[in-house]
MOPAC internal coordinates of N, CA, C and O (Angstrom, degrees):
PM7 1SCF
backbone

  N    0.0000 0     0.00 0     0.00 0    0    0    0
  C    1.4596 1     0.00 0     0.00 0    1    0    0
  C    1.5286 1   109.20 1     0.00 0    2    1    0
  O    1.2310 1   126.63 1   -33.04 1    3    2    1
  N    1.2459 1   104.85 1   146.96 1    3    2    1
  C    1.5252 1   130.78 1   174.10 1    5    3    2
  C    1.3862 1   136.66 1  -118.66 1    6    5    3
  O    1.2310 1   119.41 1   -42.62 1    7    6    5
  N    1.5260 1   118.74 1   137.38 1    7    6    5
  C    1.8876 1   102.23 1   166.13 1    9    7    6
  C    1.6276 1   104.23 1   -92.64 1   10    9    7
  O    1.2310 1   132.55 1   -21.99 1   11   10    9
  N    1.2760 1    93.37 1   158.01 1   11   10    9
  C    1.4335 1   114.07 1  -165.42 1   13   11   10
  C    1.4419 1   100.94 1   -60.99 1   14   13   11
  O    1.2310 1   117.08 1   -13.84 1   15   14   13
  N    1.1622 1   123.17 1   166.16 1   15   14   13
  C    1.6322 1   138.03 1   167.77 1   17   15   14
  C    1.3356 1   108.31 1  -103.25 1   18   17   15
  O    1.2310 1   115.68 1   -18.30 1   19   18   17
  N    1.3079 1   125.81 1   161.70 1   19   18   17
  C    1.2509 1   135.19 1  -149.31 1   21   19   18
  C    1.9226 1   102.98 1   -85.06 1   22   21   19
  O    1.2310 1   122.62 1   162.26 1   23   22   21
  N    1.2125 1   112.59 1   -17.74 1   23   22   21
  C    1.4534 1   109.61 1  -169.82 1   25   23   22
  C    1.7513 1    93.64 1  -107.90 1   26   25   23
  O    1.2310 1   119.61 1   161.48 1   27   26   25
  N    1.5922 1   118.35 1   -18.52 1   27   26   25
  C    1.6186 1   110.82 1   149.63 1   29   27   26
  C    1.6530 1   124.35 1   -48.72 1   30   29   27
  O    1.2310 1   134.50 1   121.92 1   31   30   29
  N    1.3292 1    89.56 1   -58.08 1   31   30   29
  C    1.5496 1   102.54 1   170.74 1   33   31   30
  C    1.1036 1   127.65 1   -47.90 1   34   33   31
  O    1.2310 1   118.33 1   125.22 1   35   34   33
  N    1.3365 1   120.79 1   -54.78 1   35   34   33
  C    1.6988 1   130.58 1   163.56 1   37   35   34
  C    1.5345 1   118.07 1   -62.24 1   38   37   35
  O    1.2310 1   120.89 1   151.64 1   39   38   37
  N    1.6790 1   115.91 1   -28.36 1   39   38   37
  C    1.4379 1   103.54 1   165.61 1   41   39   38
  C    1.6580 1   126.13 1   -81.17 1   42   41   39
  O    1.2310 1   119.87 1   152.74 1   43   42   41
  N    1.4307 1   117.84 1   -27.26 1   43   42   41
  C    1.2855 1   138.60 1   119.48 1   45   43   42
  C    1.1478 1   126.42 1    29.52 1   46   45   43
  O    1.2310 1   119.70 1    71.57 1   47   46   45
  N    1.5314 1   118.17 1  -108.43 1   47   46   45
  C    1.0370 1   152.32 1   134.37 1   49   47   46
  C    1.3135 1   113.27 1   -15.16 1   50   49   47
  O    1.2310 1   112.73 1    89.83 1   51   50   49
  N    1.5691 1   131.33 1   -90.17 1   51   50   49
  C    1.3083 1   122.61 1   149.56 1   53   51   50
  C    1.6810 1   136.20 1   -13.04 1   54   53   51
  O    1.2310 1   129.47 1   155.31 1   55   54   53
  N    1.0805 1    99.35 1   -24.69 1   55   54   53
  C    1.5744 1   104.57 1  -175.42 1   57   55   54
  C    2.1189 1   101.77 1   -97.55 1   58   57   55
  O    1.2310 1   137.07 1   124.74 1   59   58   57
  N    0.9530 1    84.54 1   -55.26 1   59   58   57
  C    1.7112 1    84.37 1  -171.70 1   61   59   58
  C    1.9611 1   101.71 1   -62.75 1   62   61   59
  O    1.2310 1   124.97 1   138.60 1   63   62   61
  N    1.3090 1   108.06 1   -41.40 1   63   62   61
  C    1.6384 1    98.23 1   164.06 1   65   63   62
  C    1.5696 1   131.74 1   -53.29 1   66   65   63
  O    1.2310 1   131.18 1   152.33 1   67   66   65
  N    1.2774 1    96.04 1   -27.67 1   67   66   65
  C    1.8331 1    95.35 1   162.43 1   69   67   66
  C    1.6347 1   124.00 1  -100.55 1   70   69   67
  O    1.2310 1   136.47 1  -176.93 1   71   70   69
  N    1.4582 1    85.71 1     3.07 1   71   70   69
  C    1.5240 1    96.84 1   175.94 1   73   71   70
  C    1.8006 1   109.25 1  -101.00 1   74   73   71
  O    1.2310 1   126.65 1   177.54 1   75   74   73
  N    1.5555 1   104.81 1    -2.46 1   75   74   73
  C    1.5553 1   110.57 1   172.39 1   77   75   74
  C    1.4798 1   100.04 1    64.81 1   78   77   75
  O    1.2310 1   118.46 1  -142.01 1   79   78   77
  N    1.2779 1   120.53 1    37.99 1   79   78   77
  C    1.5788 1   105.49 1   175.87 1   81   79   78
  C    1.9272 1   100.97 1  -132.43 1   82   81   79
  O    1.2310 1   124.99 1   -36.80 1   83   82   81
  N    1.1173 1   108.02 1   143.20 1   83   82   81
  C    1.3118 1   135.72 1  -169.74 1   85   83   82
  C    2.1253 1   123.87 1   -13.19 1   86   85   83
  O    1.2310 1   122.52 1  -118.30 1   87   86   85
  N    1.1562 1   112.78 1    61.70 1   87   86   85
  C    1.6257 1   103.05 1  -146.67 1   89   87   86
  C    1.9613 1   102.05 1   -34.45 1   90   89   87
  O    1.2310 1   126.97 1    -3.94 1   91   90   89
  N    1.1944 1   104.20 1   176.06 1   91   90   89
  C    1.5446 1   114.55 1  -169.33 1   93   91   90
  C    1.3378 1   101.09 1  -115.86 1   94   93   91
  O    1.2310 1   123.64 1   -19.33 1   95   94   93
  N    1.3298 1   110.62 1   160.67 1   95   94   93
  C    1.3077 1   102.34 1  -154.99 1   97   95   94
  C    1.5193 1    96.98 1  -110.96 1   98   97   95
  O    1.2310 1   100.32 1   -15.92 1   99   98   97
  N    1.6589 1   153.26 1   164.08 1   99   98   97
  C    1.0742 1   158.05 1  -104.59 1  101   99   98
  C    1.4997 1    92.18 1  -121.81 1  102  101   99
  O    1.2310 1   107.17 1   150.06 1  103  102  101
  N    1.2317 1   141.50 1   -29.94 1  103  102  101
  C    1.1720 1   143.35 1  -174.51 1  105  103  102
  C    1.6513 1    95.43 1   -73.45 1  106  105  103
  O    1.2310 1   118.90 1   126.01 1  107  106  105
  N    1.6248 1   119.70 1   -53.99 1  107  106  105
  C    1.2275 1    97.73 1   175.23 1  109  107  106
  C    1.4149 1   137.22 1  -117.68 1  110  109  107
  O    1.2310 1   127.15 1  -146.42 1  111  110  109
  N    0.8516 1   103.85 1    33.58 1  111  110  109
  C    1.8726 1   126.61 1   139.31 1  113  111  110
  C    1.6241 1    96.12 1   -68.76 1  114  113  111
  O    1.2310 1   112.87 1   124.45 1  115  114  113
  N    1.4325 1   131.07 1   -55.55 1  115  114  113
  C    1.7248 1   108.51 1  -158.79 1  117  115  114
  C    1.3640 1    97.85 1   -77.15 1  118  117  115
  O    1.2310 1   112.07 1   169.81 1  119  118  117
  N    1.8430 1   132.55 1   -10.19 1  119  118  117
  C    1.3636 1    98.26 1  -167.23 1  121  119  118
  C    1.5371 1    92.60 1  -119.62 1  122  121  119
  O    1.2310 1   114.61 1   160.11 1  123  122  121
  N    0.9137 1   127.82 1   -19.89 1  123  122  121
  C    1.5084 1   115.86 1  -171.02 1  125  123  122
  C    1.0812 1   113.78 1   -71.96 1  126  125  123
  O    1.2310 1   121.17 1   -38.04 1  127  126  125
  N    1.9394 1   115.37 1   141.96 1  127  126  125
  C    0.8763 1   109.55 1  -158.68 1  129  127  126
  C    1.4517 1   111.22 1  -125.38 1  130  129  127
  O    1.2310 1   103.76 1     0.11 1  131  130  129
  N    1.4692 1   147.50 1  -179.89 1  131  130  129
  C    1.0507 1   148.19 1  -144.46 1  133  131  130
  C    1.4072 1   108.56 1  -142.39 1  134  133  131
  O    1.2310 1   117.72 1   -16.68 1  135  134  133
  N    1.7009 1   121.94 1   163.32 1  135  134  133
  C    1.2444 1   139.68 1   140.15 1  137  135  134
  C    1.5616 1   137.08 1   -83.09 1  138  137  135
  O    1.2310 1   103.96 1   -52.06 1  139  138  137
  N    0.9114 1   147.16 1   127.94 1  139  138  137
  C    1.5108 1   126.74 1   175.37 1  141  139  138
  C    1.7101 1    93.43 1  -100.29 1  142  141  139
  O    1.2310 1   130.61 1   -40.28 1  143  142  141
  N    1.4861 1    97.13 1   139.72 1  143  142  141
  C    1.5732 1   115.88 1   174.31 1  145  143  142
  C    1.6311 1   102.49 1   -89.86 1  146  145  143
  O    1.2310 1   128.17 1   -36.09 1  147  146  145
  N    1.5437 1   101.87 1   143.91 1  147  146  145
  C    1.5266 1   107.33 1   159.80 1  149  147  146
  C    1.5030 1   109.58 1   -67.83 1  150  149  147
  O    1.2310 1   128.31 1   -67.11 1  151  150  149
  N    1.1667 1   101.60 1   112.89 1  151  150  149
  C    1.4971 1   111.95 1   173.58 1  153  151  150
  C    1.5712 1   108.19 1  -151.83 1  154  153  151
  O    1.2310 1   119.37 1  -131.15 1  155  154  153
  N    1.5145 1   118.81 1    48.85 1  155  154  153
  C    1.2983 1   112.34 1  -169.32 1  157  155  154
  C    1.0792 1   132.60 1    69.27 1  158  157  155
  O    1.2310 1   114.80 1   142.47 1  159  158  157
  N    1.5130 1   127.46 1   -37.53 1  159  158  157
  C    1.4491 1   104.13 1  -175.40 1  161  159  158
  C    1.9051 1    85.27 1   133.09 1  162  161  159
  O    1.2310 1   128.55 1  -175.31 1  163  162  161
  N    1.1204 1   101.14 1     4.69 1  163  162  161
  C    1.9192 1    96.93 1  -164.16 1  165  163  162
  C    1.9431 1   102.73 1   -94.83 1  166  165  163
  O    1.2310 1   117.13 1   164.38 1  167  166  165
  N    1.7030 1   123.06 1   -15.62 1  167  166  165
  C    1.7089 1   116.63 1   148.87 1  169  167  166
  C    1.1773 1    89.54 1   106.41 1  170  169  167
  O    1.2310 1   116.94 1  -139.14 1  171  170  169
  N    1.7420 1   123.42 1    40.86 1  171  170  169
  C    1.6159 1   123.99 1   171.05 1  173  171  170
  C    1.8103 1    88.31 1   -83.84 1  174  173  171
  O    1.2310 1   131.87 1   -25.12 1  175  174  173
  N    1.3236 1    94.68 1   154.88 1  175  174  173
  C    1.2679 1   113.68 1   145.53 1  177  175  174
  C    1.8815 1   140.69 1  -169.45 1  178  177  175
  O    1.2310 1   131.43 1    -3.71 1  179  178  177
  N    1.0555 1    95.54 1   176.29 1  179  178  177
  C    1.6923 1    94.35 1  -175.77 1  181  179  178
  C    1.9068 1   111.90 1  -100.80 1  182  181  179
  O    1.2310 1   118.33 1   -27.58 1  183  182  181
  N    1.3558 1   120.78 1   152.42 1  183  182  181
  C    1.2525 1   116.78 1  -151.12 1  185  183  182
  C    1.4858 1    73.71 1  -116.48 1  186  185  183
  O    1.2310 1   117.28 1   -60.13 1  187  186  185
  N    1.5452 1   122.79 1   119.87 1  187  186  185
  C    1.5350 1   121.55 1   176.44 1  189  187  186
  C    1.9318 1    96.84 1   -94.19 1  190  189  187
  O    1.2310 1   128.66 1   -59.98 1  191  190  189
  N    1.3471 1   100.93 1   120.02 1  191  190  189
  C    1.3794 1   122.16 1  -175.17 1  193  191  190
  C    1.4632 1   104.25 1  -138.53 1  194  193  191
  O    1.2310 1   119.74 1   -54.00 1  195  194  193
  N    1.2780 1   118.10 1   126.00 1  195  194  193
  C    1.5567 1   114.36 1  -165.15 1  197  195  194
  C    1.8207 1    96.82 1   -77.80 1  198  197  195
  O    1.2310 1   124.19 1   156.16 1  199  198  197
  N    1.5505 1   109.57 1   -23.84 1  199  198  197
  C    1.3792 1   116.33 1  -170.94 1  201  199  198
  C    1.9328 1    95.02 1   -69.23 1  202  201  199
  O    1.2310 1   111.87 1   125.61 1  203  202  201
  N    1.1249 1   132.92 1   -54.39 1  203  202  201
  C    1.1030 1   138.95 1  -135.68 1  205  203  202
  C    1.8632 1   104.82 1   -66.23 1  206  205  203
  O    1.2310 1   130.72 1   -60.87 1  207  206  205
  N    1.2259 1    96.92 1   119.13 1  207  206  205
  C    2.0098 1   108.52 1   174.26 1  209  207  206
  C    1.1030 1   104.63 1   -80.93 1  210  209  207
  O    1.2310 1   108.03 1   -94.41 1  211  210  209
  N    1.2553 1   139.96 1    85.59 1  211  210  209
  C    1.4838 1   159.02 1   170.75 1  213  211  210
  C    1.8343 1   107.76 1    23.07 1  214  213  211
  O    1.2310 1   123.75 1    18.28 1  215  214  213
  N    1.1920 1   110.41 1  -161.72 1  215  214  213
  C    1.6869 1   117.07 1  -149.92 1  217  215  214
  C    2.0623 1    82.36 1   -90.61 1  218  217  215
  O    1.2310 1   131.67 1   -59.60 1  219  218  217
  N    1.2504 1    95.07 1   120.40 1  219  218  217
  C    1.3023 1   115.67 1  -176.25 1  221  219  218
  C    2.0702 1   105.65 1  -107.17 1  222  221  219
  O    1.2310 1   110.30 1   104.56 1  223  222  221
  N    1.2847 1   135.83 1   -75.44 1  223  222  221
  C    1.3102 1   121.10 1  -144.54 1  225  223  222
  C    1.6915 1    87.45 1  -172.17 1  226  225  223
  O    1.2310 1   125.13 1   -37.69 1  227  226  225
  N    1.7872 1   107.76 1   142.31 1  227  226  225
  C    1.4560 1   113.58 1  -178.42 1  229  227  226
  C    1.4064 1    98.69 1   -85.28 1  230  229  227
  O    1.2310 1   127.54 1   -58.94 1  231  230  229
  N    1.7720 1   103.08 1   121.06 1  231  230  229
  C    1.9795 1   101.86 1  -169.92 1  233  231  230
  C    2.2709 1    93.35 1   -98.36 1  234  233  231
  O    1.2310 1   117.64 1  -179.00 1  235  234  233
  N    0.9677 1   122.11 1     1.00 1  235  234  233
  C    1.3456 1   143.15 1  -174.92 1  237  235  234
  C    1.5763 1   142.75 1   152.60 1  238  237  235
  O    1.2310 1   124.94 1   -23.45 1  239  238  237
  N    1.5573 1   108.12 1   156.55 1  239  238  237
  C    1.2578 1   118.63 1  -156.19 1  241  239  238
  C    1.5575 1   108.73 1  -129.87 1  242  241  239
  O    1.2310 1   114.78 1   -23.11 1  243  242  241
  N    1.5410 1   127.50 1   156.89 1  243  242  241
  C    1.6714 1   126.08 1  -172.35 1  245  243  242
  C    1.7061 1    82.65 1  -170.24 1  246  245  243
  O    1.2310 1   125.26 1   -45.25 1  247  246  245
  N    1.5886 1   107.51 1   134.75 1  247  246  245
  C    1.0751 1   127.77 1   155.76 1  249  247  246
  C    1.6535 1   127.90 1   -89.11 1  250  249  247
  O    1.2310 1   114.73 1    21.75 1  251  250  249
  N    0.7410 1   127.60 1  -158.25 1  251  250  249
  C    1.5419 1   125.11 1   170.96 1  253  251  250
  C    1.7384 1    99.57 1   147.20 1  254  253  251
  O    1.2310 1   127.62 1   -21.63 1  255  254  253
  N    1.3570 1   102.94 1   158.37 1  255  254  253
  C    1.3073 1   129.15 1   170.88 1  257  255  254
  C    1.5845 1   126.81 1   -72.56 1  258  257  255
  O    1.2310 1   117.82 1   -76.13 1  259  258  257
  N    1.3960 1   121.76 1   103.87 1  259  258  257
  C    1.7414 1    96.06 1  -174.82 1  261  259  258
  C    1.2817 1    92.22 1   -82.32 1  262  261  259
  O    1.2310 1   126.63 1    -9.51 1  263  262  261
  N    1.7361 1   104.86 1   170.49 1  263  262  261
  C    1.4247 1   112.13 1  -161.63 1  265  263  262
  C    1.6076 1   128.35 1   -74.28 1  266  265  263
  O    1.2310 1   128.13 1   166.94 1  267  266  265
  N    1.7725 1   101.96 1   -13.06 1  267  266  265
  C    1.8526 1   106.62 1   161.10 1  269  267  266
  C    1.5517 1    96.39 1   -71.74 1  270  269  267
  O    1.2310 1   102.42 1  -168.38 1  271  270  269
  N    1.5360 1   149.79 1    11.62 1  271  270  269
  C    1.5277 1   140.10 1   163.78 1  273  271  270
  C    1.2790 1   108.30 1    95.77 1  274  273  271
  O    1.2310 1   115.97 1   160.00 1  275  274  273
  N    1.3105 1   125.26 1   -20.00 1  275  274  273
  C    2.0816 1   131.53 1   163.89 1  277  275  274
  C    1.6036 1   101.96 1   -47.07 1  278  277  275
  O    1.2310 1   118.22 1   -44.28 1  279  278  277
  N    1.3508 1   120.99 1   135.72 1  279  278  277
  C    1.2177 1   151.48 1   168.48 1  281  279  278
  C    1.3056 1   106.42 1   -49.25 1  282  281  279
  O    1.2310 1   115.18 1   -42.63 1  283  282  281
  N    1.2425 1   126.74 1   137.37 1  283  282  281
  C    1.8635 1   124.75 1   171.39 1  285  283  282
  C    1.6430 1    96.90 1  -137.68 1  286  285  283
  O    1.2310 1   128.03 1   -42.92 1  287  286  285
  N    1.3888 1   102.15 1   137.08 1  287  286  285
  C    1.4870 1   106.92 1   174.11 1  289  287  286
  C    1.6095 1    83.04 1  -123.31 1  290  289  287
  O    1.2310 1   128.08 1   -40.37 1  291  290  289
  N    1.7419 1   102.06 1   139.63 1  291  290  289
  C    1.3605 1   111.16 1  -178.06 1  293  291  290
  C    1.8369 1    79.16 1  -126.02 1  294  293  291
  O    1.2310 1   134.52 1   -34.40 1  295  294  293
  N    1.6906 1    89.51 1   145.60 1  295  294  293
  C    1.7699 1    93.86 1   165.57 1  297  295  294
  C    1.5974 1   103.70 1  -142.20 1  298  297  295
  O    1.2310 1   124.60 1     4.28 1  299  298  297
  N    1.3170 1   108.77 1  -175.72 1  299  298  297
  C    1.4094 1    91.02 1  -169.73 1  301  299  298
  C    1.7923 1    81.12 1  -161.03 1  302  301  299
  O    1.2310 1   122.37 1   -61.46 1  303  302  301
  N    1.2502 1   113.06 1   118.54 1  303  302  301
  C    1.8382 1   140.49 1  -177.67 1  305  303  302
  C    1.6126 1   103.79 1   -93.75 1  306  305  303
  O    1.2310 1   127.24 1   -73.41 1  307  306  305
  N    1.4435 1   103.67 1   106.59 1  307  306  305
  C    1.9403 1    88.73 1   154.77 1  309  307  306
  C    1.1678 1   115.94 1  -104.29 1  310  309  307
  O    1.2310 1   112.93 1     0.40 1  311  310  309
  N    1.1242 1   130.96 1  -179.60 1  311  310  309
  C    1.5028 1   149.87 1   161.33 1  313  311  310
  C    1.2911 1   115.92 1   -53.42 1  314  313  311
  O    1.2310 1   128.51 1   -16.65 1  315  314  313
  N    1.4564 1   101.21 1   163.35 1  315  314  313
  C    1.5196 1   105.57 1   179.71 1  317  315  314
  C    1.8740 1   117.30 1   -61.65 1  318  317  315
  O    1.2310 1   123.72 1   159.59 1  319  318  317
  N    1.5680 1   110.48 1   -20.41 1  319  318  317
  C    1.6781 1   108.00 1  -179.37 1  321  319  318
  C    1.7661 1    85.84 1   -98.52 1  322  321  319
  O    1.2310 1   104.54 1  -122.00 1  323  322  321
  N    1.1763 1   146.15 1    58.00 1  323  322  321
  C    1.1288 1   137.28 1   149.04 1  325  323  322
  C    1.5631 1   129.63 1    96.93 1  326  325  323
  O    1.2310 1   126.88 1   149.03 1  327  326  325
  N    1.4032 1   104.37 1   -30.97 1  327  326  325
  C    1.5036 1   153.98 1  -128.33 1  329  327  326
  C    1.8367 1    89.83 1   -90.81 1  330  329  327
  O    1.2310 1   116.01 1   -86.06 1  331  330  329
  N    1.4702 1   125.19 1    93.94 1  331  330  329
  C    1.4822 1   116.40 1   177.10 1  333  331  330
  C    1.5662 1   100.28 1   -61.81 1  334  333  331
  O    1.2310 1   127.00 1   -42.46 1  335  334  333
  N    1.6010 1   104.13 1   137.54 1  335  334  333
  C    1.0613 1   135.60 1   174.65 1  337  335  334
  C    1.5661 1   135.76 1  -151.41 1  338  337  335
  O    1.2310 1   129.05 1  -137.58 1  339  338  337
  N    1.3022 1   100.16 1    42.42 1  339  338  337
  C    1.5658 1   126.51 1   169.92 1  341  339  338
  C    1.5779 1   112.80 1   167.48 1  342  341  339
  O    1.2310 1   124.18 1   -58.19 1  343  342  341
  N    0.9823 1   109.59 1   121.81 1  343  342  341
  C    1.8648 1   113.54 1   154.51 1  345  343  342
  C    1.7349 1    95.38 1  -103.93 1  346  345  343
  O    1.2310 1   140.34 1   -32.30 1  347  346  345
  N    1.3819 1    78.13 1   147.70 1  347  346  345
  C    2.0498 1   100.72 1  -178.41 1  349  347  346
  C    1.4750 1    85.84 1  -130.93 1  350  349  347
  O    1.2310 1   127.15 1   -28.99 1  351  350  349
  N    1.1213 1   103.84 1   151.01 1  351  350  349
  C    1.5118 1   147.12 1   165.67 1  353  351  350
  C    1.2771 1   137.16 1  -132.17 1  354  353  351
  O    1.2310 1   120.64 1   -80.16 1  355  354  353
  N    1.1207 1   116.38 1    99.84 1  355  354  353
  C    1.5700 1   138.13 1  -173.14 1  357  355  354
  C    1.5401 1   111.22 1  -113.70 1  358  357  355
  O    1.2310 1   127.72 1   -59.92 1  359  358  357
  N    1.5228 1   102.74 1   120.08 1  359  358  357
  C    1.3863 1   116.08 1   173.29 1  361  359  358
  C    1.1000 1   113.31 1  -122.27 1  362  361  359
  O    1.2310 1   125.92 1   -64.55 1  363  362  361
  N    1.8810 1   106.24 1   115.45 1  363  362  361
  C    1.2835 1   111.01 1  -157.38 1  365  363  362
  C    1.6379 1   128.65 1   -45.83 1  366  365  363
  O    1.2310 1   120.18 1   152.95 1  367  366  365
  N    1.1709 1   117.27 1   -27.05 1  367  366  365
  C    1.5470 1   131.72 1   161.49 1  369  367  366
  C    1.4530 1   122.75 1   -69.35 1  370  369  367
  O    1.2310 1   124.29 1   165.64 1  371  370  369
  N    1.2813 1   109.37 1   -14.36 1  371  370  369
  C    1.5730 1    98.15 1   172.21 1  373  371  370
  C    1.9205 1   103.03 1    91.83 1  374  373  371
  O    1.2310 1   119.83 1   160.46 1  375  374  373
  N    0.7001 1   117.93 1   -19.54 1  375  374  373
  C    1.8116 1   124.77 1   161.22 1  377  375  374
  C    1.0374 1   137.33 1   -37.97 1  378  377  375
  O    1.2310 1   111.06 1   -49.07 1  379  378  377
  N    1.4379 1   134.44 1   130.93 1  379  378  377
  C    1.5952 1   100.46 1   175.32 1  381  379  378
  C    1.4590 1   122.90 1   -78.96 1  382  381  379
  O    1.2310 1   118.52 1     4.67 1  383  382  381
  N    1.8082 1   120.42 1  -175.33 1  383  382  381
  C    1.4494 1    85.00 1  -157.66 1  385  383  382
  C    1.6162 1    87.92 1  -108.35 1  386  385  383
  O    1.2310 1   117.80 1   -23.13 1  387  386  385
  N    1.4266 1   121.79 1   156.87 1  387  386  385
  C    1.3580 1   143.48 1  -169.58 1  389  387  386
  C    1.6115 1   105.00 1   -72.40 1  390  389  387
  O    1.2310 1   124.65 1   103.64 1  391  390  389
  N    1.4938 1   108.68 1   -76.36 1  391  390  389
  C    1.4156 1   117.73 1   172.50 1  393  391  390
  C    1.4915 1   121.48 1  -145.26 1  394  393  391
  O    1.2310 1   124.95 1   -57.94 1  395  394  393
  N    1.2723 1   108.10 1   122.06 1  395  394  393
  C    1.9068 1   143.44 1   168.21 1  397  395  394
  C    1.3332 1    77.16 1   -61.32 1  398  397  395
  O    1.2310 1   126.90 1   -63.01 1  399  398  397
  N    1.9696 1   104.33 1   116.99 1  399  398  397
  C    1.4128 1   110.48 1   172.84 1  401  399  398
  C    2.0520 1   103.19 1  -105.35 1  402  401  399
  O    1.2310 1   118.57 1   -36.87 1  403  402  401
  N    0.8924 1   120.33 1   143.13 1  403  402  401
  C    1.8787 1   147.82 1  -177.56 1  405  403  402
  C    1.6451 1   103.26 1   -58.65 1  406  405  403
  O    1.2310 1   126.17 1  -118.60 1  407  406  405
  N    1.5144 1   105.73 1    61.40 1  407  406  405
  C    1.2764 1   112.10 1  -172.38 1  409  407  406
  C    1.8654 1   103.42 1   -53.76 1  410  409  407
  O    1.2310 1   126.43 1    -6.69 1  411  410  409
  N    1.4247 1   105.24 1   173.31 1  411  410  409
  C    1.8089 1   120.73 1  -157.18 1  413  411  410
  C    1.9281 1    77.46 1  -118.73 1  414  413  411
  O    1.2310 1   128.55 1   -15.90 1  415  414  413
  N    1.0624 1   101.13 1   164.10 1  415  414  413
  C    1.4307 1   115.88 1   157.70 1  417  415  414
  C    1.4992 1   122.74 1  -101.20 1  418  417  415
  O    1.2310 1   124.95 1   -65.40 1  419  418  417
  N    1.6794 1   108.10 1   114.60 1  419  418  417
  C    1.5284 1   115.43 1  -161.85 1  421  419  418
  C    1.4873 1    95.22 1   125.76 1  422  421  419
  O    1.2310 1   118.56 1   140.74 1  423  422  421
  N    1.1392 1   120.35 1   -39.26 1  423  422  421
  C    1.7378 1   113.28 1  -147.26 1  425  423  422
  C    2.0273 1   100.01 1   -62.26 1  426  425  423
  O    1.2310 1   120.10 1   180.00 1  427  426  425

């Protein structure tokens, strides 16, 4: 297990705001901590939450460019009580991904 990195956090964040679900508050963004999935090298992971009822429904989605110009679809799955508990990362080539860009709020 891991704490998130700062452009996790910002994709994060970003994701549950277009997913209309509750932003989190700064204490736990710094401590909660994570899984990384085998997925190549492409920056999926699982949100280890003792609360969380396993991979429930895609609550939102954001594309973006990694920085060699390959397509990234980031999504982010909560549980059945609401509760995000995975971002996936898919790069349309199958690659791992170079750089998780420091999304803005709005973007």
């Amino acid at each position: 297990m891991r704490e998130l990195t700062p452009a996790e956090r910002s994709l994060l964040r970003h994701l549950m705001e277009r997913g209309g679900l509750r932003q989190p508050d700064e204490r736990w963004l710094a401590e909660v901590k994570v899984d990384d999935l085998d997925d190549g090298g492409m920056g999926s992971y699982v949100i280890v939450e003792p609360a969380n009822q396993g991979r429930g429904h895609l609550s939102s989605e954001v594309e973006f460019d990694d920085s060699d110009g390959v397509k990234v679809l980031a999504s982010l799955y909560v549980d059945a009580n609401g509760h995000p508990c995975e971002v996936d990362l898919w790069k349309v080539d199958f690659s791992p991904l170079v750089t998780l860009p420091l999304l803005q709020r709005g973007e």
